[in-house]
C-alpha positions in Angstrom: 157.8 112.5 93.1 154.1 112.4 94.7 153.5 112.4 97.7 151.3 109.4 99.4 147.9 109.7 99.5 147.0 110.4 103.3 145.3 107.8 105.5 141.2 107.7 105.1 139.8 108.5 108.3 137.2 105.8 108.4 137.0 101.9 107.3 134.2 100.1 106.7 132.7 96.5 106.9 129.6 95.5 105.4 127.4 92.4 106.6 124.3 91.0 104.7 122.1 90.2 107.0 117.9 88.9 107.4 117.1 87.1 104.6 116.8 90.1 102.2 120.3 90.3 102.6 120.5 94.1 103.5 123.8 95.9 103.5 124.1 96.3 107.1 127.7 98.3 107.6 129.9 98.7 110.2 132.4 101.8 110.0 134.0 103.1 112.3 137.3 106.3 113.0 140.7 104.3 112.2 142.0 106.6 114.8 139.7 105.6 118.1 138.9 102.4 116.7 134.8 103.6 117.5 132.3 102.3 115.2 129.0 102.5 114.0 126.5 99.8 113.0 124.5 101.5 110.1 120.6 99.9 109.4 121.1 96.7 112.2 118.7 94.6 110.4 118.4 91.7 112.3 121.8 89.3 113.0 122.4 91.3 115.9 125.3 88.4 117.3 126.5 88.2 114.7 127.2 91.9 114.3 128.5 91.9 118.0 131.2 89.1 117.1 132.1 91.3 114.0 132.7 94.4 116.6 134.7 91.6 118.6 137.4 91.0 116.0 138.0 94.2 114.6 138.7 95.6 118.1 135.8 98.1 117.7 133.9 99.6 120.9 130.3 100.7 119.6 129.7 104.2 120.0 126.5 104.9 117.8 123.4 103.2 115.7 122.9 104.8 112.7 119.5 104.2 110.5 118.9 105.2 107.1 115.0 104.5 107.1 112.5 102.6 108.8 111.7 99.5 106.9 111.6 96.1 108.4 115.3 94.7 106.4 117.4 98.0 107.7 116.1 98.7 111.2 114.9 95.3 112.7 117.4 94.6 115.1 117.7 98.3 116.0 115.8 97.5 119.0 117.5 94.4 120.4 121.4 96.1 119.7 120.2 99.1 121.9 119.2 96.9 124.4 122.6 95.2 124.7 124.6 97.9 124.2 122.8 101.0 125.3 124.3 103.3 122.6 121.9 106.1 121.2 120.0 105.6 118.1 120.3 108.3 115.7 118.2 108.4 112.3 116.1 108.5 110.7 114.3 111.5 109.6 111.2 112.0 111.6 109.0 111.3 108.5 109.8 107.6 108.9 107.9 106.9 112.3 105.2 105.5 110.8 107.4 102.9 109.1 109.2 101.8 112.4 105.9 102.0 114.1 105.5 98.6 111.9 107.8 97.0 112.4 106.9 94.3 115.0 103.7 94.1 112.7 106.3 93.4 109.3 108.6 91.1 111.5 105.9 88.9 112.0 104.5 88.8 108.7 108.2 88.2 107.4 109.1 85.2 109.9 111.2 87.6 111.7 109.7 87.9 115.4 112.7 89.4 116.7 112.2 92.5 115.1 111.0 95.6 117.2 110.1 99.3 116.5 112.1 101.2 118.8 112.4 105.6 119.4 115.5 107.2 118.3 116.9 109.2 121.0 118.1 111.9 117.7 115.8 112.3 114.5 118.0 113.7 112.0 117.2 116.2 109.2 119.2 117.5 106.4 122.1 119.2 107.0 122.7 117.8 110.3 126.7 116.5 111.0 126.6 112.9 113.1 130.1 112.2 114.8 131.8 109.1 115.2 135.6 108.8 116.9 137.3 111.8 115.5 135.3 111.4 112.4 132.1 114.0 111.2 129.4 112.7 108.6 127.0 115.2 107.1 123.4 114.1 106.9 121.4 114.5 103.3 117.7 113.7 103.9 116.9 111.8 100.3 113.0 111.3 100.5 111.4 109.3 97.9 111.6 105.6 98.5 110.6 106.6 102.1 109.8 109.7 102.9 112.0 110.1 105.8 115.2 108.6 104.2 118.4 110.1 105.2 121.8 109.5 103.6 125.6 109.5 105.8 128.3 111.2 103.8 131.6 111.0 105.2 133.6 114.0 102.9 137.5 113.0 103.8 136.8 109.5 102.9 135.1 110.3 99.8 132.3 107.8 101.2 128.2 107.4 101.5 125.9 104.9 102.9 122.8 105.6 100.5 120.8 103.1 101.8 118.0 101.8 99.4 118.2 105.8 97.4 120.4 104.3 94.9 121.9 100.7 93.8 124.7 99.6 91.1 122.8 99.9 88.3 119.1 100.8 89.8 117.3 103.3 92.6 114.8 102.6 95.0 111.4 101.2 94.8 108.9 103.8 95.5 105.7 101.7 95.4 105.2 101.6 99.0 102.9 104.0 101.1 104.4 108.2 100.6 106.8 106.8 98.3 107.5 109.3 95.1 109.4 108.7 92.3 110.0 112.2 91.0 111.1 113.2 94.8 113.9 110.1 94.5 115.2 111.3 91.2 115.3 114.4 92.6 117.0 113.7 95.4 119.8 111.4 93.3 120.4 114.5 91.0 119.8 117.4 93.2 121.9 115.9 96.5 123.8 113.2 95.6 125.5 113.8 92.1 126.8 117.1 93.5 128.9 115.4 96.2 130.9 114.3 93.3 131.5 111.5 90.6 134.5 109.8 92.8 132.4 109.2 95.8 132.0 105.8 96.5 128.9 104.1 97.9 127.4 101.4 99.9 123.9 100.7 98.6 120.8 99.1 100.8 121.9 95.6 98.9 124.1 94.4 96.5 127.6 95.8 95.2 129.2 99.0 95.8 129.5 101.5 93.3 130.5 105.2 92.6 127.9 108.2 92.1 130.2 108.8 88.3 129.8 105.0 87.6 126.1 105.5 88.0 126.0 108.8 85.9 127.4 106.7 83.3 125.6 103.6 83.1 122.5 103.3 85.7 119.5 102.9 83.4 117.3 105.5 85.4 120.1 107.8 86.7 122.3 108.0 84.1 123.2 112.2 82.8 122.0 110.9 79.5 118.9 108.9 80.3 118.2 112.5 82.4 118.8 114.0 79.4 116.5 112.0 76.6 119.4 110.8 74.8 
């Protein structure tokens, strides 16, 4: 007879929010009930109200990378909450030092650069409740990209590295395609095929799913099959 499977130690909630409907996620220890808000786009009451009916005190802000859709409301949540900001990689100042300049442009005035009281760099653990998540710095789409990697829950908030079924745009400024593939193949393939993940937008997915099938990614689209 098998034994059950143990509890996973974190849950997660994710939230579209600004109108690029970014994953915005909230996860949090299912032991302390503390929580993280990872890339606080914008909706910052929204997010607040979520915290409010899950019973969630927020202990951390967590940000992948600096654009505009993921780190918006960064700004205003710290001021309400006064929890430290850690993320993203150093490399992504320039990008937050936009922001105000991209909120305006995108109808989204509310949106402020801010300082993260941690930069994080690869290899760095970030702790949340009784909860560890390594940090993976994924450059490519931004330079300064960062990936959370819980290893007990089998879990990853990738941020715009890597989509169901796509990867990240690296047209914008010290964006490098070669570095993003690199990064998917070289740091996130090894974590292993049954980790699941929460992408920058749309659906989640699972790093094997995307070996299989994802038309840039996949092992045999790598391999010039």
């Amino acid at each position: 007879m098998n034994a059950p499977a143990p509890p996973l130690p974190i849950r997660a909630l994710i939230a579209p929010v600004t109108p690029l409907q970014q994953n915005c996620t909230i996860v949090w220890c299912a032991r302390t009930r503390k929580a993280a808000i990872i890339d606080p786009g914008g909706e910052v009451p929204r997010l607040m109200a979520a915290l409010k009916e899950h019973d969630l005190t927020l202990e951390k802000i967590w940000i992948t990378h600096g654009h505009l859709d993921h780190a918006g409301g960064t700004a205003a949540l710290k001021d309400l909450t006064g929890v430290p900001i850690e993320g993203p990689h150093p490399d992504d100042a320039f990008w937050i030092d936009q922001i105000d300049a991209s909120g305006a442009k995108w109808g989204m005035p509310e949106a402020k650069g801010f300082t993260p009281d941690r930069w994080l760099h690869d290899g760095d653990v970030v702790t949340l409740g009784e909860t560890a998540f390594e940090v993976i710095h994924c450059p490519g789409h931004t330079p300064g990209h960062i990936v959370f990697f819980n290893r007990a829950a089998r879990f990853a908030q990738v941020g715009d590295v890597l989509f169901q079924g796509s990867i990240g745009r690296t047209d914008f400024p010290r964006g490098n395609y070669q570095d993003l593939i690199d990064a998917i193949t070289g740091k996130l393939w090894p974590l292993g095929d049954d980790v699941r993940f929460v992408p920058g937008h749309g659906p989640m997915s699972t790093f094997g799913q995307e070996r299989l099938t994802n038309p840039f990614v996949a092992d045999a689209v790598l391999a010039g099959e």
